[in-house]
N, C-alpha and C positions, 0 to 999 in steps of 0.2 A: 447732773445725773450721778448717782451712787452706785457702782458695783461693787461686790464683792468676788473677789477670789480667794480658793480653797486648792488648799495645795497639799500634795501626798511625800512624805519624804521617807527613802531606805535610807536610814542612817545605821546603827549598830554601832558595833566593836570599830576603835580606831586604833591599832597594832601600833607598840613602841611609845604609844605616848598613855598609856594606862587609862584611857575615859573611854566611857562606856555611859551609851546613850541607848534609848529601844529601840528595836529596830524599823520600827514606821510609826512615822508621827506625822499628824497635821496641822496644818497652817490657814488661819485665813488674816486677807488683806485685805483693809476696806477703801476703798481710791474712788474720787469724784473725779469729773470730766467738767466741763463748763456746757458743753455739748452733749447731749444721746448722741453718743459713735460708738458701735459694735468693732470698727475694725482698728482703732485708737482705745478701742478698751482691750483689743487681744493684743494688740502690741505691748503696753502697758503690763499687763499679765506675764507675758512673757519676759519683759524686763523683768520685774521683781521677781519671779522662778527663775531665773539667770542668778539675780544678785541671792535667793535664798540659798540655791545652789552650792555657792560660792564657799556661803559662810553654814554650812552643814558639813559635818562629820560623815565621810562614807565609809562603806566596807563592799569592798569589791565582792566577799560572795552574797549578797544581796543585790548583786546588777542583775537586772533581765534586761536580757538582748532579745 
């Protein structure tokens, strides 16, 4: 089974290191399961939002808390 996930990213202004990226952009990621699992596909989601996470630029005044 095929999902896809679509992911929202604040990135912006990264201070001290001069890049400069927009400040929301998105993503999608296209991941098969060998199985239809809805709750093996949000875990999955969640890892790759973990690992995009990671490797994205933030700027703190773009957080909403």
């Amino acid at each position: 089974m095929k999902y896809v996930a679509k992911f929202g990213i604040d990135g912006g202004v990264s201070h001290g290191f001069g890049l400069k990226e927009s400040d929301y952009s998105e993503k999608e990621e296209i991941f098969e399961l060998e199985i239809a699992d809805d709750e093996r596909a949000f875990a999955k989601a969640g890892i790759l939002a973990y690992k995009l996470s990671k490797d994205s630029l933030s700027n703190p005044k773009n957080r909403r808390n």
